[in-house]
N, C-alpha and C positions, 0 to 999 in steps of 0.2 A: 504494500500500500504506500502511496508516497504522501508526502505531507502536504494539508493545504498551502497554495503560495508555490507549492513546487512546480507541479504538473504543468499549471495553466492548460497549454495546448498543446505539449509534448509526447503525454501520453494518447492522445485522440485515437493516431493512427491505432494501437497498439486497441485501445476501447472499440473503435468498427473492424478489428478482423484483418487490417491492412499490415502485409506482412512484405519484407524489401522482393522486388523484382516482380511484385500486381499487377497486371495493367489494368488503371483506376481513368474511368470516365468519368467524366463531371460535365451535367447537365444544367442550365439554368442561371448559369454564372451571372450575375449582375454589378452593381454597385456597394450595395449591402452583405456580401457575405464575407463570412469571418476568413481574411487573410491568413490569420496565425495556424488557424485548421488547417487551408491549401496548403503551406508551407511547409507545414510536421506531415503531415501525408507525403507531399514531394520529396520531401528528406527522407521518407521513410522506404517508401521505392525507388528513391534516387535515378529520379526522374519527371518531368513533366506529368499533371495531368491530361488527357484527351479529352479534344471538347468532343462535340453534339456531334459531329463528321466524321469521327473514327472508323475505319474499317476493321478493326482489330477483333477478336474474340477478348470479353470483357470479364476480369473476376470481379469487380466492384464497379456499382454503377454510384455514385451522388446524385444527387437529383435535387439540386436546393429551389424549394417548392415556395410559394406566398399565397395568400388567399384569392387574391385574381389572377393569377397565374392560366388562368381556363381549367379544362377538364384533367381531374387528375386520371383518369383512368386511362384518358389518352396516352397521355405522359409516360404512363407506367407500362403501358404496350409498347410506344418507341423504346424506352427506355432495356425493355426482356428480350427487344431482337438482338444484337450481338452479344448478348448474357451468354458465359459460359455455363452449363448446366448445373454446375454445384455455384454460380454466381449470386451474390448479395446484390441488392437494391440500400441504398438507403435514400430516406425520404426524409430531407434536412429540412426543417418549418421553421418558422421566429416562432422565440417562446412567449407565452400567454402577457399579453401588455406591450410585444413591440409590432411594431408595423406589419401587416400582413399574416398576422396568425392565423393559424390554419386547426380548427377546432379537430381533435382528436379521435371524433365520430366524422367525420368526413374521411379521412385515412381508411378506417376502419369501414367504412361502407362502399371505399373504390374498391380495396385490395382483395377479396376475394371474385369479384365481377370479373379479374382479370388473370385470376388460375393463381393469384399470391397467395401466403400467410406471413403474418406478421408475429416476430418472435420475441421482440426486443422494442425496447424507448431507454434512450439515454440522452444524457445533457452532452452537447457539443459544444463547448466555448462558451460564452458568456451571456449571447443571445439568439442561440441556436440550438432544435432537439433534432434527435435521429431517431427515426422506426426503423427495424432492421425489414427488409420484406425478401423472403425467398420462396421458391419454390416448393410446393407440400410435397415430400418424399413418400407421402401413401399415397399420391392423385395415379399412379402407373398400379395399384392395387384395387384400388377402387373400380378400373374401365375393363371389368372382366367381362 
């Protein structure tokens, strides 16, 4: 565990899964998101994010999402096509009271419409949360 005051944004990557040599997409990029995040991720695979145009097979998608941002289900369909099969989603929102929050039954009401589940909510930075969204590993048991 490291101490408050340490971490800040250092640990992030190490908190969504992102482990050095990923290759991590990032959707959505604006004005508003947490630099110190992009940075400890890029340090951490020691390399650039990809934006929206990648052609790569993807093990981490970002998707930093806002309240008008449109249809999140869309979003999370683009987002599943160059997903590698064991691939993360995260679905980065402003937390509760800044700009653009994205109420947490909204999440929850795209993600399954779109073949997701959702495993995980963590705090990302200071005014940023993460849902982890992946793949159901019973949905190939289920289509007998």
């Amino acid at each position: 565990m490291v101490a408050a005051g340490d971490a800040g944004t250092a640990g992030v990557a190490e908190s969504l899964g992102i482990k050095p040599d990923m290759v991590v997409q990032e959707i959505g990029w604006d004005d508003d998101v947490d630099d110190d995040v992009r940075a400890a991720i890029e340090e951490t695979i020691g390399g650039e994010l990809l934006d929206e145009d990648a052609q790569e097979v993807i093990d981490v998608v970002l998707l930093w999402w806002r309240d008008n941002d449109g249809d999140l289900g869309d979003a999370l369909v683009d987002a599943r096509g160059p997903l590698d099969e064991n691939g993360v989603i995260w679905v980065l929102t402003p937390k509760t009271g800044q700009p653009g929050h994205v109420e947490p039954s909204d999440i929850a009401e795209a993600v399954p419409q779109v073949g997701l589940a959702q495993t995980a909510n963590i705090s990302v930075g200071p005014g940023w949360l993460g849902t982890r969204l992946v793949s159901p590993k019973s949905s190939k048991a289920k289509q007998r």
